[in-house]
N, C-alpha and C positions, 0 to 999 in steps of 0.2 A: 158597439157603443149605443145609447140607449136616447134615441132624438127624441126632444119635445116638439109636438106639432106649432108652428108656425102660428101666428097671428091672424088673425082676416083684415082684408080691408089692405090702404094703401100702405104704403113701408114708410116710406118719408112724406115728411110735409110740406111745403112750398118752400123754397129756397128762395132768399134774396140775393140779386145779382148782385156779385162783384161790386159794382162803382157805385151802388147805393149805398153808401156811405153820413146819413146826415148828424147835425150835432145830436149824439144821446140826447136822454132826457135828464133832469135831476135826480140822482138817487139811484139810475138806473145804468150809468156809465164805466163803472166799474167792475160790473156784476158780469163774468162772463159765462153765465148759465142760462144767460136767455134763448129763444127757440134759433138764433144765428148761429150761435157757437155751442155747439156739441161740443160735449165733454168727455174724458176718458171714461168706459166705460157707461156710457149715458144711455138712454134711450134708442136712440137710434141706432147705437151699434151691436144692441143686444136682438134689437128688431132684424137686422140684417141676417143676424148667425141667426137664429129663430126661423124665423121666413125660409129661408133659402136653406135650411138645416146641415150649417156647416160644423166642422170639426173648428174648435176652436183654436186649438192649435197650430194646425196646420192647413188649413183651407185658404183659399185665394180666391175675391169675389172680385168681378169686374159689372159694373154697370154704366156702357153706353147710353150716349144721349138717345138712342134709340133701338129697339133690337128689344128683346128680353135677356135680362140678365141668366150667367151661365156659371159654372163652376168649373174651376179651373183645375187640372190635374195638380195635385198638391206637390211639391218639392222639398228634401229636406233641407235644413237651414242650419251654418255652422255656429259655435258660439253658444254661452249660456244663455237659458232661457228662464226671465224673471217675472215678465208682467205676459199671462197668454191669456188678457183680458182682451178685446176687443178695443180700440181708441179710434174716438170720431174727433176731429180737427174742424178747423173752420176754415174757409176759402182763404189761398194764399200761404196757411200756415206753413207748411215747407214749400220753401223756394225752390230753383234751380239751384242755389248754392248749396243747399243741405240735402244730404243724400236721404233719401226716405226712411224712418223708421219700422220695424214688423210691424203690421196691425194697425196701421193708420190709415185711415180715412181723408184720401184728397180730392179737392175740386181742383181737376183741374180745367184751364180756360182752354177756347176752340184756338183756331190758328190766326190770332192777332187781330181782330174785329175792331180794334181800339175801345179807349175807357168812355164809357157810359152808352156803348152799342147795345141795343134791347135783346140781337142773338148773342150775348154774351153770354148764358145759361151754362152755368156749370155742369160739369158730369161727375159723378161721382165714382173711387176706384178704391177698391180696397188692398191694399198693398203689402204685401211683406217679402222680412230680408232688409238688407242693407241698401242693395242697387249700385248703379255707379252712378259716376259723378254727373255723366252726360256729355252729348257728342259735343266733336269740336266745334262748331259753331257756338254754341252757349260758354266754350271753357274761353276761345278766344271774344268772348263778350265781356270776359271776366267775371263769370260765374263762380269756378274754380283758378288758384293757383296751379300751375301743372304742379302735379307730385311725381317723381321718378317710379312710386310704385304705387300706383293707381289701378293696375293691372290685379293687382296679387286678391283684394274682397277685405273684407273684416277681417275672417277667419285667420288671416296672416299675421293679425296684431301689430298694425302699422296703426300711428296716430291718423285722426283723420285730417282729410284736407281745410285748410282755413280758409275763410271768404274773404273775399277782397271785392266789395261796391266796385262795380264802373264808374268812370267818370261819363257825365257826355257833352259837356263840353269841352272843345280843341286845346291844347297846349297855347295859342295865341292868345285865347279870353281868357278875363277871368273869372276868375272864379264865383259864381250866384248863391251868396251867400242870405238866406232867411233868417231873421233875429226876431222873435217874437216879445211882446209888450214885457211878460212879464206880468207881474203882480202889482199894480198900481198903486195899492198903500203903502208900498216898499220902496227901496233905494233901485232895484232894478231897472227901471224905464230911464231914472236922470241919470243912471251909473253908460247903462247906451247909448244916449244920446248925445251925451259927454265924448264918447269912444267915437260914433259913427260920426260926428260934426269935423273930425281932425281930415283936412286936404289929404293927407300920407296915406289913413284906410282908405279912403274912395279909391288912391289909386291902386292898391291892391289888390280891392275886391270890389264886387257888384251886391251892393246890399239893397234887402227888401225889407218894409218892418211889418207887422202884421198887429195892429191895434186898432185903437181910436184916433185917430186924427185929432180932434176938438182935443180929448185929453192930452196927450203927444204935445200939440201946439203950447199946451199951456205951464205941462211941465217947461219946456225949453224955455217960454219968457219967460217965466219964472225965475232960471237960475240963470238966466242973460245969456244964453246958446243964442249963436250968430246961423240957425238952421234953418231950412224952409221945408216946408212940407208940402208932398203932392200927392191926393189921392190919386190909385189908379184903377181903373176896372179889374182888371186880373192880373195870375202873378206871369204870363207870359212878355207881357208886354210893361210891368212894373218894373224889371229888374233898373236902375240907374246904370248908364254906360258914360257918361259927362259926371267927372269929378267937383265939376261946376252947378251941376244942376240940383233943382230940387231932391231932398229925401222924398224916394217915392215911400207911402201906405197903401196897404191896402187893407180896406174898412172891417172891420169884425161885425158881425149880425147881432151880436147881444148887446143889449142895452149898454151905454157909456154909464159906469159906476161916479157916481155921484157924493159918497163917501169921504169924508176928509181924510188925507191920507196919515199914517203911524198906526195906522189897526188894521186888523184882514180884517175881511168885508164878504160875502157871497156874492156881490155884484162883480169884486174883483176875479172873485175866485173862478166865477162863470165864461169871463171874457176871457183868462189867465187859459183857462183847459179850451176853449176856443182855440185860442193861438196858437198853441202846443200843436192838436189835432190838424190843423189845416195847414201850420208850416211839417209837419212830419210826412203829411198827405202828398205834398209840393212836392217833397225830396223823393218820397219814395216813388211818386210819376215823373220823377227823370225831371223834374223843373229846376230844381238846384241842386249843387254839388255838396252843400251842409244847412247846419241850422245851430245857430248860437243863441241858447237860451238863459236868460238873467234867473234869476232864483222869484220860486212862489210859495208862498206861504199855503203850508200845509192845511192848516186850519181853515184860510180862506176857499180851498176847493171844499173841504169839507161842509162849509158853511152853504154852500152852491150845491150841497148833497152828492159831490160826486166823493167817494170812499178811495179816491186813489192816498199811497203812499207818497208819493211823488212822480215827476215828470218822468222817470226811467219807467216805471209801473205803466202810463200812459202811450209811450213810444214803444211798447215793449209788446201791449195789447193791440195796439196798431197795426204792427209790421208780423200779426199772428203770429208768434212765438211761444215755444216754451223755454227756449232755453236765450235767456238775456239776462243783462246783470249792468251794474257799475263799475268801471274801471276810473277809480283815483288815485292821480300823479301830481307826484311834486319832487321835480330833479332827476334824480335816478333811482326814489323809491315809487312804486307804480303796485295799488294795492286791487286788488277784485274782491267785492264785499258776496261774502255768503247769503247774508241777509241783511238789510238795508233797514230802513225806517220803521223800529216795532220796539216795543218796549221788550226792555231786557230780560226780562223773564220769559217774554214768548219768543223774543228771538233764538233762548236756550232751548227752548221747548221742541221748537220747530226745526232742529238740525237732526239730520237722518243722514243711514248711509249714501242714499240715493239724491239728494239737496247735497252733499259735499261731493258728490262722485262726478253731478253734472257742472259744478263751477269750475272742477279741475280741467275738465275738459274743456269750457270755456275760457278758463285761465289760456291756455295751450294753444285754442283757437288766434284767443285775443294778443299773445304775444305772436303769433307768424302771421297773423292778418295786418294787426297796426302797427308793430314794430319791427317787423318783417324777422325774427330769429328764427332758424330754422331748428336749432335747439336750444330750444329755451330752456333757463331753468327756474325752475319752478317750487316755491316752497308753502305748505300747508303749516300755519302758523296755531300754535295748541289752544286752547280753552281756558284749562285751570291754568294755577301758579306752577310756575316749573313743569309744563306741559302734561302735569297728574303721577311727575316723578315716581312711578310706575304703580297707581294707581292709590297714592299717600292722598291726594286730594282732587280723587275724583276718578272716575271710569269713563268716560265720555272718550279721551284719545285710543283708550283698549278697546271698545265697542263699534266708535262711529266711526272715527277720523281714521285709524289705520285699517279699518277694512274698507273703505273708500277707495285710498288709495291705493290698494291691493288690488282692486277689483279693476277703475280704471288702467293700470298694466295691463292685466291681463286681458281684458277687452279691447282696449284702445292699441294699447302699447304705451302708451303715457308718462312715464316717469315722473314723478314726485316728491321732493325729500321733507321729511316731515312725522309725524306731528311736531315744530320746533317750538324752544323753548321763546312764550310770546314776548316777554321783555328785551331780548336779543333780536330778536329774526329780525324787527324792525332797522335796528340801527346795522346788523349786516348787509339788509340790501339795501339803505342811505348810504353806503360804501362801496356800494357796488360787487358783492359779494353774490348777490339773487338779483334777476331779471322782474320777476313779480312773485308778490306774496298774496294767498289769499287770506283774506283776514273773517272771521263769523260771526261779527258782529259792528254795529257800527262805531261806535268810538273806540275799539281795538286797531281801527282804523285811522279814521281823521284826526285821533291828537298824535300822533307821531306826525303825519303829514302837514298838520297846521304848526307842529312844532318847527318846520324846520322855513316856514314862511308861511304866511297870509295870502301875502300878494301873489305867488306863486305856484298855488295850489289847484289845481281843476279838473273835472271830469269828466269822463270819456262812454257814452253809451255802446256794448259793443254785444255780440249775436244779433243783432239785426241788421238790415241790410239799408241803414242809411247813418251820415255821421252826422252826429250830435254831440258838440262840447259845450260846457257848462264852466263858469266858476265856480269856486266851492265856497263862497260865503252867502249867508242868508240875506232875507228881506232887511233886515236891520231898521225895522218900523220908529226905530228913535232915531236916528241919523234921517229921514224922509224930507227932502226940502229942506234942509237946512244949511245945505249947501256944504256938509263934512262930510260926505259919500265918496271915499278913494275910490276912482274908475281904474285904477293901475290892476287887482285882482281880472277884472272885465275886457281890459287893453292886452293882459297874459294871456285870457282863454281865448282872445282873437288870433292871436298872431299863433297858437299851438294850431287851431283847428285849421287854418291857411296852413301849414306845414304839413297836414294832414291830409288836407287835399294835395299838398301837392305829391308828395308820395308815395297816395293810392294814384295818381296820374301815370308817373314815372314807373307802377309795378304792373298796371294795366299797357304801360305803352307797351315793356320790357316782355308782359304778358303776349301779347299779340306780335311781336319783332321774332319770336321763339318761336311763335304757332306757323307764321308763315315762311319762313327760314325750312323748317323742317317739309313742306308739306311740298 
């Protein structure tokens, strides 16, 4: 095979550590091509194969924090082979809970230095293959669910293992719940304050809010909240443990929006993705067990220049991912959106076989991670009318959607039923007929689920490795202070997300009673 010489000069550029983490910039928050996050096929990972003149295909680079890098005796690899590009990741992107993919690029951290230690300096390792899941110390951390056949690799066609957060707080406390402001021109902040001021939540849960204090204060006199606010340095020592005592805050860095509220604002929008960031940051450093977020207005980030879709988009770039989504529930229909916030034409646009192949599997994850089924069933909901009644109005389920899910069988083992017919599928699984549906687009989605309640309805962030429930209704900028803001929607997605902690508790106890039992 026929190498091109190598580059001169260094391979990589400065890598920022780990815990350096500060608020982006405007306009620059969204954008994940900046020189931190290498991207599939980027720069960096062509410099690697170059430089070091590997086989792309099958080569395996390792680069020690010290040492000169070396090349590793290639191995073959079972399974089809679709992208033999090179992919650079960015620090953290695969966890311990996700087994590595070929051709990724991880940092991984030294042995435990703790967050914001200056030898925290990543190493970089070029990796392929599936891998396993990892030794028993990390599975009984609850890294992994044990799988009865974890042994067997990819090649075997078994579904993969679903993740399951740890808890780290004990089964005696409770649970350190972060509820971030919210979008201030909206009903969100007086829809929480409303919920967190009730005697019953304190004793439940240990809430923290993460805003403005001075704004906070004034929503509540405002609408005669009997609340008291207490700033606190950080969120170690914030959480509220006295049912009695003040609602701790703790203070946001960007400027208090000064905006009258019923219109997004940039000033809201700025604080809003604040909150988000630093309550998401909390969960995933082991400080809380969830994060319950009020709704923000779109616009208003936008207006702040940050280009996110929404707060899932936000948590999603956080927690390094690619594979994360929405999960929305109301009752017993439980929907995973393909594609979420984007006008309907580009959300048609944008559906490939490879964007359905990976919700499915996310589908799969998300039902044996959060609702613990071990087989789930699982339905891909069609496109056109009568799911393209075999291709009378439309080719999109001949082309995308059924070799999607072809493909996940056959790689995953997966199982699928589907493309169904979309005017149906819905009301079969509000009956209980399907565990979850995915749906590809967004109101394919939420009017069946808001049809069947308002108050009811909410959702569930899920491939990442922290819980995040949400209500499902908007900022509602004309209900703002007017004191018609139903917090009952708000009151639902508290008491789900507490049932959700306590679940992943009881899977991680049951997780660890199993590991030590056997050993």
């Amino acid at each position: 095979m026929h190498r091109r010489p190598g580059p001169a000069g260094p391979v990589l550029g400065p890598v920022r550590p780990a815990a350096a983490r500060p608020l982006p910039a405007p306009g620059l928050a969204a954008d994940p091509r900046s020189d931190r996050h290498p991207r599939a096929g980027g720069r960096t990972a062509r410099r690697l194969w170059q430089r070091f003149r590997l086989s792309r295909r099958r080569g395996r680079l390792a680069l020690p924090r010290s040492g000169r890098p070396g090349h590793r005796r290639p191995r073959p690899l079972g399974g089809r082979r679709r992208h033999h590009r090179p992919v650079a990741v960015p620090a953290q992107r695969l966890s311990r809970r996700q087994p590595p993919d070929r051709h990724r690029l991880q940092r991984r951290q030294p042995a435990d230095p703790g967050p914001g230690h200056p030898d925290r300096a990543p190493d970089l390792r070029l990796l392929s293959g599936r891998g396993r899941p990892g030794p028993p110390h990390l599975l009984a951390a609850g890294g992994f669910r044990p799988h009865p056949a974890d042994s067997r690799g990819r090649s075997a066609g078994r579904s993969p293992p679903s993740p399951v957060p740890a808890l780290s707080a004990p089964a005696a406390v409770l649970p350190r719940l972060v509820v971030p402001q919210g979008d201030l021109g909206g009903i969100g902040p007086e829809v929480a304050l409303e919920v967190l001021v009730r005697p019953e939540v304190r004793r439940r849960c240990r809430p923290l809010l993460l805003g403005h204090r001075a704004a906070l204060a004034g929503i509540a006199a405002a609408r005669g909240f009997a609340l008291e606010l207490e700033s606190v340095p950080d969120p170690a020592a914030g959480f509220a443990r006295d049912p009695a005592a003040p609602l701790p805050v703790l203070e946001l860095e960007s400027p208090v929006p000064e905006d009258p509220p019923g219109a997004p604002s940039a000033a809201a929008g700025m604080a809003a993705v604040e909150a988000v960031l630093r309550a998401g940051t909390i969960c995933l450093e082991g400080g809380a067990e969830a994060m319950l977020t009020p709704p923000v207005a779109k616009r208003s980030m936008h207006l702040a220049g940050y280009p996110y879709e929404g707060q899932t988009q936000i948590l999603g770039e956080l927690c390094g991912g690619r594979r994360y989504g929405m999960l929305a529930c109301n009752g017993r229909l439980r929907v995973l959106l393909a594609t979420r916030h984007q006008r309907l034409r580009d959300a048609i646009d944008r559906l490939e076989i490879n964007l359905v192949q990976k919700h499915i599997r996310l589908a799969h994850e998300a039902a044996r991670g959060l609702l613990g089924l071990e087989e789930p069933r699982v339905v891909l909901a069609g496109l056109n009318p009568h799911a393209g009644e075999g291709g009378a109005f439309g080719d999109e389920e001949r082309r995308i959607l059924r070799p999607a899910i072809r493909r996940a069988e056959e790689e995953w083992g997966l199982r699928t039923a589907g493309p169904a017919v979309p005017d149906v599928v819905f009301a079969e699984a509000a009956a209980g007929d399907w565990d979850l549906v995915i749906a590809l687009y967004h109101d394919q989605a939420f009017i069946p689920l808001k049809l069947l309640g308002r108050a009811t309805a909410y959702t569930v962030f899920v491939g990442g490795r922290l819980l995040r429930v949400s209500p499902m209704h908007g900022t509602a900028f004309a209900l703002a202070r007017t004191g018609r803001a139903d917090p009952a929607s708000f009151a639902h997605a508290l008491d789900r997300v507490l049932e959700l902690c306590a679940a992943r508790l009881r899977a991680c106890s049951s997780a660890s009673t199993s590991g030590t039992g056997t050993s």
